[in-house]
Structures are given as structure tokens and as C-alpha cells.
N, C-alpha and C positions, 0 to 999 in steps of 0.2 A: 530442500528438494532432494539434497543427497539420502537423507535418513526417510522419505517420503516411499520412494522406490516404487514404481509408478502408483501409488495412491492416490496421487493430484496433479490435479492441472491446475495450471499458474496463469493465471493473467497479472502482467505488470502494466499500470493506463499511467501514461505519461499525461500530465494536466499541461496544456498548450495554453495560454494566456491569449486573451485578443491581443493584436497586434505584433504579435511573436512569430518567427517562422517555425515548421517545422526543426528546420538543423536545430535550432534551441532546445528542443527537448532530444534531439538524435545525437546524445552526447558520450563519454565512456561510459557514466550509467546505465544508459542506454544499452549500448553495445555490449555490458556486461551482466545484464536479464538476460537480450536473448540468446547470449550465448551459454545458459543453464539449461541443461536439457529436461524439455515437462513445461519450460518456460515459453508465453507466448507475449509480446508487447504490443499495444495500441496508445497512438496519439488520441486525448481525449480533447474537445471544446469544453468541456462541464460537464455534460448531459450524463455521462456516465457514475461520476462523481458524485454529483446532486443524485440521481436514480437510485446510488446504495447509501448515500448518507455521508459520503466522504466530507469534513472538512480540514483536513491535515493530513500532510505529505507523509508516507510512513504508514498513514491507515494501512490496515491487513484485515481482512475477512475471509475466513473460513464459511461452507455451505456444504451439507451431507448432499446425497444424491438425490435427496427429494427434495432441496431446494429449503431448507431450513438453514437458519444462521446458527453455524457453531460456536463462531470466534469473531467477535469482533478488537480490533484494538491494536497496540504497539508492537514490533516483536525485537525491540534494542531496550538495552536498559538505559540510555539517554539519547540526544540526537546523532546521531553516526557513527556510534559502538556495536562492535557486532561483542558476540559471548554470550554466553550464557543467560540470559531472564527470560520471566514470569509468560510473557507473551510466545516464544518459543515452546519453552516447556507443556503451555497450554496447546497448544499443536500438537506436539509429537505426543502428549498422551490422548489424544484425539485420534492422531494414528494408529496408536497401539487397542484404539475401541474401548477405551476409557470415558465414553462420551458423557459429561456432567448431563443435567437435563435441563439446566437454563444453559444458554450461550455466557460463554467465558468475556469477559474484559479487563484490558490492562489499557493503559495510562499508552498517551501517542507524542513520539516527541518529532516535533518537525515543525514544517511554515503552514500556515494559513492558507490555506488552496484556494480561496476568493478575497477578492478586496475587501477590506473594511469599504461601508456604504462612505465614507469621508476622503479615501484614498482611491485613484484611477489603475486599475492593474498592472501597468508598468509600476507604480513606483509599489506598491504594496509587494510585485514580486522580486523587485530592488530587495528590498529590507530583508529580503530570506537570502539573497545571495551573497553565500562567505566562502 
């Protein structure tokens, strides 16, 4: 968002699990979205998720102002790395109006945003917590 400089607005959707309280997702991550300025946070039930295609934490999507996808995909070069990669970079030259003409994608590292049909959301959101 720094290098953005108000070019965007940011929504971060916290994915809230059935039977979870809100505090579960009102976490330091949490409190360290919205404290980036351009940045706005929402607790989601799915609906939002499922609505753009989300199924992994970490998803990012870019959208020009008429509502076209620019960027879909990761923007860490593994799970919880910040620095430098492909999914950033496709951003900021997004920024600079470099815009490709198909929408960009990179590789997403994170948990599974819905249960395996096998696994009850508690324990599927177990397995992502380290």
C-alpha cells in the first residue's frame, strides 16, 4: 500500500469459521491491516470468499475500476515471507499502468479456507494453525 499511494483501496476479509467467535479472527493480524492506511477489514462467514473464488488464505486480487480482474493469486514467495516475489511485483507494475491484457497469476501459499467435505471446520482449521 506504501508504494500504491492512494491508487487502491484494500479490503482485507477475515474468513470466520462456523462456530468461531469473532475475537478469533480480531487478532494482531488483524489489528495490523487495519492499521495500514487505504486499508479496510471485514469478518467474512464464506459468502464473500466463495463470491470471488477464494479458496486459500493469502488469496489477493486485484480489480481496475470498471470491475475487471487484474491479479489474481499470491503476493509472498512462500507461506509467511514477505520480500520481494512475482505476485507483488505483478502489482506495482500494475500500478505504474503496465497493465498485461489477461489478468496475472502466481502460485498462493497458505490454508485451505473451507473444509475438506471429510473434515468438520474446526478441526480442518486446526491443521492450518502453527
Amino acid at each position: 500500500m506504501t508504494q500504491a499511494q492512494g491508487q487502491l483501496d484494500a479490503s482485507v476479509i477475515f474468513l470466520k469459521p462456523p462456530g468461531f467467535s469473532d475475537n478469533w479472527t480480531k487478532t494482531a493480524l488483524w489489528r495490523a491491516a487495519v492499521a495500514i492506511p487505504g486499508v479496510s477489514a471485514m469478518i467474512d462467514d464464506g459468502h464473500e470468499a466463495r463470491l470471488f473464488g477464494a479458496a486459500t488464505s493469502g488469496q489477493t486480487m486485484v480489480y481496475g475500476t470498471e470491475g475487471r480482474l487484474l491479479f489474481s493469486g499470491g503476493i509472498t514467495a512462500a507461506r509467511g515471507h514477505f520480500g520481494v516475489n512475482a505476485g507483488a511485483s505483478n502489482i506495482a507494475m500494475l500500478l505504474e499502468r503496465a497493465a498485461p491484457r489477461a489478468a496475472g497469476t502466481t502460485p498462493v501459499y497458505g490454508c485451505a479456507l473451507f473444509a475438506a467435505p471429510s473434515l468438520p471446520a474446526k478441526r480442518s482449521a486446526a491443521l492450518c494453525l502453527k
